[in-house]
C-alpha positions as a printed NumPy array, in Angstrom:
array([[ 60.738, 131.936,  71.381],
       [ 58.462, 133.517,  69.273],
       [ 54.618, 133.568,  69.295],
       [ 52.756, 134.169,  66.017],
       [ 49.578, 136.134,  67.526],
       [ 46.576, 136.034,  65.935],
       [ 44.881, 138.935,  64.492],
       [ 42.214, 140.912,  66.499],
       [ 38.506, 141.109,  64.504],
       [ 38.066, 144.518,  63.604],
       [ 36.158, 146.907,  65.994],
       [ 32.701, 147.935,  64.976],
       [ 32.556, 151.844,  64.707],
       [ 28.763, 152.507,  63.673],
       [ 27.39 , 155.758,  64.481],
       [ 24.481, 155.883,  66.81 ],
       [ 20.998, 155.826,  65.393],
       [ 20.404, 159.5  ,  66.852],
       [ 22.926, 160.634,  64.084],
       [ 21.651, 158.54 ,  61.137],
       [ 18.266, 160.11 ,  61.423],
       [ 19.64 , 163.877,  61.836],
       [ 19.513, 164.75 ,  58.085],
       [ 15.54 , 164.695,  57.88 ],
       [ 15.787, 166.698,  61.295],
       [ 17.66 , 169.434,  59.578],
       [ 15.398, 169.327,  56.735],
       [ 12.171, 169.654,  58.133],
       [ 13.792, 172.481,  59.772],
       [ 14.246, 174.062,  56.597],
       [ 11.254, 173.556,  54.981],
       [  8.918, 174.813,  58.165],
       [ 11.473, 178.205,  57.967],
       [ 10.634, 178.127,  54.499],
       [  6.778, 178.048,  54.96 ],
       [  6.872, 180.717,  57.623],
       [  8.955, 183.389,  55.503],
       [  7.899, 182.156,  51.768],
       [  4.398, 181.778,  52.154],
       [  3.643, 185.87 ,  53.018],
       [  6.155, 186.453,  50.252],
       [  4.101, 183.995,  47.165],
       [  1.034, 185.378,  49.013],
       [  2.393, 189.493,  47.884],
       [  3.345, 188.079,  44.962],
       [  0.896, 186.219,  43.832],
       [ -1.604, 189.057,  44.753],
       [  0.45 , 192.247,  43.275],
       [ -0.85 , 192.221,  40.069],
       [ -4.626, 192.642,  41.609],
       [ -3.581, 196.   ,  43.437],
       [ -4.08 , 199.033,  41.141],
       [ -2.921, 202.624,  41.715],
       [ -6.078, 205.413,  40.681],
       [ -4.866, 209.014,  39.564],
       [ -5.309, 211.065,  42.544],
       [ -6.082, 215.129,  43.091],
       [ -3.316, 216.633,  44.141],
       [ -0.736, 214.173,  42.489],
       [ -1.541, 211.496,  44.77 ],
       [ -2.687, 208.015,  44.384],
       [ -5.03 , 205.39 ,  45.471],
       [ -4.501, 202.026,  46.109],
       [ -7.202, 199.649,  45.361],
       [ -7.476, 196.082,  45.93 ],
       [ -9.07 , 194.257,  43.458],
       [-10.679, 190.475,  44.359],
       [-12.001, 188.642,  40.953],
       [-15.444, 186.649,  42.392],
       [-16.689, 184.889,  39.427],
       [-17.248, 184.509,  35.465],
       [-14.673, 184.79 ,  32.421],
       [-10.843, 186.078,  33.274],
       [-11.773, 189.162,  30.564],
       [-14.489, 190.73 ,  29.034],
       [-17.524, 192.402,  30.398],
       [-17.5  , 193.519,  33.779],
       [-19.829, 194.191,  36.803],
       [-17.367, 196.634,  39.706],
       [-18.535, 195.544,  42.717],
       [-17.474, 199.069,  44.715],
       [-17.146, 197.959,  48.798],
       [-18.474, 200.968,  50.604],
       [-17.795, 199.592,  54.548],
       [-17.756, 201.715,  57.574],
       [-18.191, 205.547,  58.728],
       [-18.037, 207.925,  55.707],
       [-14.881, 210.51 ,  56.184],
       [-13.163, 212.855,  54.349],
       [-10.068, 211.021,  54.12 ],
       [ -7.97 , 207.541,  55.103],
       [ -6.558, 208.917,  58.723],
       [ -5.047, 205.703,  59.778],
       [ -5.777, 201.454,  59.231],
       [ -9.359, 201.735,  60.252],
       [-12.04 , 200.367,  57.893],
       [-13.65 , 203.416,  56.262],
       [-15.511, 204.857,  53.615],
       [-12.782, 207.422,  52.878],
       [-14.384, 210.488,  49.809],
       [-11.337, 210.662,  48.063],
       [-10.52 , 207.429,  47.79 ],
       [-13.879, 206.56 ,  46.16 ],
       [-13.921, 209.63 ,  43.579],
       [-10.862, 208.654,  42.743],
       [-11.63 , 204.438,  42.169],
       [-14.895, 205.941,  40.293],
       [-13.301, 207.883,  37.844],
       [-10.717, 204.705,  37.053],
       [-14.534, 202.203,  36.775],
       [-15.635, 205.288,  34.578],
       [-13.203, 205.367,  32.501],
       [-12.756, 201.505,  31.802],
       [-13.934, 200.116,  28.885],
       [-14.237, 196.624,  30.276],
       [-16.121, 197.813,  33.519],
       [-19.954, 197.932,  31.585],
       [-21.473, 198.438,  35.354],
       [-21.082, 199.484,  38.714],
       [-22.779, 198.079,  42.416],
       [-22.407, 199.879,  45.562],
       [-21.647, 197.475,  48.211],
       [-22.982, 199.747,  51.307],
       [-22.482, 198.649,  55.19 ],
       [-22.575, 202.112,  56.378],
       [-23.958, 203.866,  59.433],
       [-23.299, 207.277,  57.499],
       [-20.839, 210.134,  58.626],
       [-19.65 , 212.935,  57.919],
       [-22.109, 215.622,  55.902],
       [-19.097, 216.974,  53.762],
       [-17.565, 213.458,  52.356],
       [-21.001, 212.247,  51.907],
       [-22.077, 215.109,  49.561],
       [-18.933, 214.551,  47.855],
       [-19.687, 210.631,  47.373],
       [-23.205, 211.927,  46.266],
       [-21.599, 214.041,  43.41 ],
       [-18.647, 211.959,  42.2  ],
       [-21.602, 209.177,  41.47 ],
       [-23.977, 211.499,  39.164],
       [-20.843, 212.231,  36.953],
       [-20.819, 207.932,  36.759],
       [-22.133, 207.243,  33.105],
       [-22.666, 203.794,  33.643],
       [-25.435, 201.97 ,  35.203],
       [-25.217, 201.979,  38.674],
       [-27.027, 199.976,  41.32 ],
       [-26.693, 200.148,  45.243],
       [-27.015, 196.739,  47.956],
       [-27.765, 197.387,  50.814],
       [-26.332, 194.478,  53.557],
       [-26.304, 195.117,  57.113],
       [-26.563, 198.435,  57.215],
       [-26.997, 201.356,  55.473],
       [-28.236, 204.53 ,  56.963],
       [-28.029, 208.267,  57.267],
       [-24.848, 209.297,  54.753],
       [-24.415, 205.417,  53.959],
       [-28.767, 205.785,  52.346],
       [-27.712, 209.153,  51.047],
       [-24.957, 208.396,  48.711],
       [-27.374, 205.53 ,  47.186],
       [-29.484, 208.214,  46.114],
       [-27.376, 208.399,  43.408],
       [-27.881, 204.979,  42.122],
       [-30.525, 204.052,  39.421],
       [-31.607, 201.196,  41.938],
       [-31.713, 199.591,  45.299],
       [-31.525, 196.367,  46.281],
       [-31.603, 195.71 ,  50.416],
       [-30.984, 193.169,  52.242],
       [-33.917, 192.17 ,  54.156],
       [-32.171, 192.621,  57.694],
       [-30.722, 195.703,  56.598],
       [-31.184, 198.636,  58.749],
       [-31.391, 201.822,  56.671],
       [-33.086, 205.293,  56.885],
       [-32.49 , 207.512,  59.413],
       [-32.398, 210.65 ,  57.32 ],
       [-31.586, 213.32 ,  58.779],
       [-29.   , 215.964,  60.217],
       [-26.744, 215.356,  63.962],
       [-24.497, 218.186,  65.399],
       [-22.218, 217.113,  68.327],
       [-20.399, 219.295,  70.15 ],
       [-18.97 , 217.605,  73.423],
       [-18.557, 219.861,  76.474],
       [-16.793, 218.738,  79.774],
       [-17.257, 222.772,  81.811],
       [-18.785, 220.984,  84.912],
       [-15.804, 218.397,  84.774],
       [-13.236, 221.276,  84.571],
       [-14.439, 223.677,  87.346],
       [-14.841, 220.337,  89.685],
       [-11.213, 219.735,  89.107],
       [ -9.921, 223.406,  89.06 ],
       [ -9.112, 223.981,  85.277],
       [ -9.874, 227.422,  83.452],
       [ -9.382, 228.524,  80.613],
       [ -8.674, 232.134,  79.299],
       [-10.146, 233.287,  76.087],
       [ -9.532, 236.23 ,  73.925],
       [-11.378, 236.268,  70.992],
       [-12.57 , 238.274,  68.332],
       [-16.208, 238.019,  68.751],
       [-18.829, 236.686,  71.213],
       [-19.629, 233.766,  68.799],
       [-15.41 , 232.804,  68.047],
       [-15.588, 229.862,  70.157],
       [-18.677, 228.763,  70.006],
       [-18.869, 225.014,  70.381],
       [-16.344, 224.645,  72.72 ],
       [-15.759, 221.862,  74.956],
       [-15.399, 224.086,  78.12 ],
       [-18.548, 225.869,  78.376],
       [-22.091, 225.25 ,  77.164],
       [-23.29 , 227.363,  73.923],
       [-25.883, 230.278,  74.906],
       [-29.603, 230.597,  73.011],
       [-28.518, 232.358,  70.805],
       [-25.215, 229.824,  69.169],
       [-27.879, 226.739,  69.528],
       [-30.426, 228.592,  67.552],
       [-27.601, 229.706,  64.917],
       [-26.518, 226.208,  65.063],
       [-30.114, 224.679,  64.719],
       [-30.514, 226.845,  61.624],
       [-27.225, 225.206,  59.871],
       [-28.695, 221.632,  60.958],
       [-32.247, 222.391,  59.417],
       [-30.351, 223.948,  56.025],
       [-28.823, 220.343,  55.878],
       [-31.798, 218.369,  56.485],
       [-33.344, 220.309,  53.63 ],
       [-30.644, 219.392,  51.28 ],
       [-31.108, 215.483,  52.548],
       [-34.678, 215.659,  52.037],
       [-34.348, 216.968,  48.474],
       [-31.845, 214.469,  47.836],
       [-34.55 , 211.51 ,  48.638],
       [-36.557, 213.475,  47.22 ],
       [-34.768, 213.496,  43.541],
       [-33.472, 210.249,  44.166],
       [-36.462, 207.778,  44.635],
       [-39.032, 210.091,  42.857],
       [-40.837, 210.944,  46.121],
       [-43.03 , 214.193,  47.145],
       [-41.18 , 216.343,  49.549],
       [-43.979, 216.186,  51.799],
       [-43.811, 212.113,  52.372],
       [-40.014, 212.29 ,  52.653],
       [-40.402, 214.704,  55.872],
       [-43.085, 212.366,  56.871],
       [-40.468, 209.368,  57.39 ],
       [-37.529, 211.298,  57.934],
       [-36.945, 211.985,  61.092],
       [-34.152, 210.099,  61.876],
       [-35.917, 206.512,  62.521],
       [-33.87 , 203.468,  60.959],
       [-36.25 , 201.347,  59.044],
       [-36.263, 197.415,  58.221],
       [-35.198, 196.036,  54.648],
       [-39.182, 195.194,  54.444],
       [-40.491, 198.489,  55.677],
       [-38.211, 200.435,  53.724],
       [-39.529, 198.756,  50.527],
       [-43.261, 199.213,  51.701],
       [-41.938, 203.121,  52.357],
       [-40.397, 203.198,  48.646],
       [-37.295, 204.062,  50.685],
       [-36.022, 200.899,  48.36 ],
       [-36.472, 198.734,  45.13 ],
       [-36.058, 195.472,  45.99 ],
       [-35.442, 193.222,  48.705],
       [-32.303, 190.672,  48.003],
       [-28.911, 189.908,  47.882],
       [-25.02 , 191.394,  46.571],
       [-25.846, 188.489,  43.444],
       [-29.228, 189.796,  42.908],
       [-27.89 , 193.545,  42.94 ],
       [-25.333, 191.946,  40.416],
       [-27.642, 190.853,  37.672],
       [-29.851, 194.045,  38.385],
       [-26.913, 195.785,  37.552],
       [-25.65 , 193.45 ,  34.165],
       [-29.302, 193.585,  32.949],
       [-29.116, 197.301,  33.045],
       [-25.69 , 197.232,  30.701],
       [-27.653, 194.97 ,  28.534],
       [-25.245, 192.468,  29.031],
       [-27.055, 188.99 ,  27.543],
       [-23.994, 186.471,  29.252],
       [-22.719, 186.213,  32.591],
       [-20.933, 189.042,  33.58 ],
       [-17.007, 189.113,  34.868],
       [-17.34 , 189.981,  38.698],
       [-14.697, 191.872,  39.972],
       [-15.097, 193.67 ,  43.653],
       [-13.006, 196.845,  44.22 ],
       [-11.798, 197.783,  47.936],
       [-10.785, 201.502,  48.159],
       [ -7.455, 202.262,  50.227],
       [ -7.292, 198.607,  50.907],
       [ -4.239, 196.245,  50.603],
       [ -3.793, 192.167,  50.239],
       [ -2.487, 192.422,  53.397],
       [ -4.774, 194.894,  55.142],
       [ -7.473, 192.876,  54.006],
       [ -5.589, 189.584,  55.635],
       [ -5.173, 190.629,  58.73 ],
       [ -8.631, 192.892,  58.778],
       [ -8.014, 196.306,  60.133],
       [-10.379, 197.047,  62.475],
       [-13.501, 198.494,  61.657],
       [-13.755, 202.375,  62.744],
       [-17.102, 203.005,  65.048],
       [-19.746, 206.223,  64.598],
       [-18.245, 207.092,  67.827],
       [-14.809, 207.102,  66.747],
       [-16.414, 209.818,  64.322],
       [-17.426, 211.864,  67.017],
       [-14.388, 212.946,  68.701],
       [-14.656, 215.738,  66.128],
       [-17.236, 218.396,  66.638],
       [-19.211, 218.982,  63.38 ],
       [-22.12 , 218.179,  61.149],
       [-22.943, 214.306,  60.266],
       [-25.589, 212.273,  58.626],
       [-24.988, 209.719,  60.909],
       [-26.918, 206.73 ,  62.733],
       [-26.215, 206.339,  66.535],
       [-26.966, 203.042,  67.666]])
């Protein structure tokens, strides 16, 4: 006997809602990979073109990064020159400093631009060393363009020398500034080393070969040779001030002796210009060009990179200055 069955209904086989939805899983995935590697790559790319390279003594070069502000794409242009930290001799490391042959170097490129009509010195300086200062000092008098110094929060000992060189100055009225004058350091640890048992032997050629070292104290004789050097420096500051803001030698020694002064009592001391701001430094400076329409606004970082400047290196410290024995025109706070 046979039995006609009838057919069994088809079995459902739909896949579970968990795999439906795992596409747009996978792609937001990819898109946050995407974000975390492409973004750092657009950001170097879209920012390359602003970093220039500056001939350089020696061969060398120097990168500077350059940050457009405000006003036409071309044309006339007001260098806004960012002059932050302790002055040095040169870049050591990431540290935010005012490095002397990085600067010579960006001057001479803003020098020899045509489009560059004018130049402001951004300063937030406590000063440093006397050599790299001097040097900053120079490299602006061969400038040939009008240049005019800000002072924002700070700008004293090396940081007010080098604006010496400017035609103006326009301070902040918080700034801190002055302290002209001349600071030798010369660390010395001799009680710490005969506590703990440590001597040194020292041949040398003459009684004055290690003078300033950090394992004994200097005699009369090296302090007054040293005082000497110090007073021959504070007599080249003083005639600096002296040249620079038109002053009688006389009232510069009267107000330098190494007090800081206020944005409003350095104008009352004719220490400054102006009291103001980086945009009123700006059309100080444009007016000086003779330029009659709003100036392109370009600043300039020395030694800087779009991604130094991202992530901020940290700011070097007077004191980091010190670990070197030697001459600065520096502010201690």
């Amino acid at each position: 006997m046979t039995t006609n069955a009838s057919p069994s209904p088809p079995v459902s086989r739909s896949r579970p809602p968990s795999q439906g939805r795992r596409w747009w899983v996978w792609l937001l995935v990819l898109l946050g990979i995407a974000l975390v590697f492409g973004l750092p790559v657009f950001f170097c790319i879209s920012t390359w073109s602003l970093v220039a390279r500056t001939p350089s003594v020696g061969g060398g070069s120097t990168r500077v990064y350059k940050e457009y502000v405000r006003g036409p794409r071309f044309g006339p242009e007001v260098a806004v020159l960012m002059l932050r930290g302790p002055i040095v001799s040169s870049r050591g490391g990431t540290q935010t400093v005012i490095a002397a042959q990085e600067v010579e170097d960006v001057l001479r490129m803003l020098n020899a631009s045509s489009q560059v009509k004018a130049i402001v010195l951004y300063i937030s300086s406590p000063g440093g060393g006397v050599a790299p200062s001097e040097r900053i000092y120079h490299a602006l008098q061969q400038v040939d363009k009008p240049v005019v110094a800000y002072f924002d929060d700070v700008a004293a000992s090396g940081g007010y020398y080098i604006a010496m060189a400017a035609e103006e100055i326009v301070a902040n009225p918080a700034t801190l500034t002055g302290s002209i004058g001349v600071i030798a350091v010369f660390p010395y640890a001799e009680k710490l080393l005969d506590k703990i048992g440590i001597g040194f032997t020292i041949i040398k050629s003459g009684p004055a070969k290690d003078m300033g070292g950090f394992y004994r104290q200097m005699t009369p004789e090296e302090r007054a040779h040293m005082q000497a050097i110090v007073d021959e420096m504070y007599a080249r500051f003083v005639e600096v001030v002296t040249q620079g803001r038109g002053m009688d030698p006389d009232e510069v020694r009267a107000i330098a002796d190494g007090r800081i002064y206020s944005g409003q009592q350095a104008l009352e001391l004719g220490l400054v210009d102006a009291l103001g701001y980086e945009d009123d430094a700006i059309e100080r400076a444009a007016k000086r060009a003779g330029l009659t329409q709003p100036p392109r606004v370009v600043r300039y970082y020395p030694g800087l990179s779009p991604l130094s400047l991202l992530f901020q290196a940290r700011a070097g410290q007077p004191w980091d200055t010190l670990l070197q024995p030697g001459l600065y025109y520096l502010w201690l706070p």
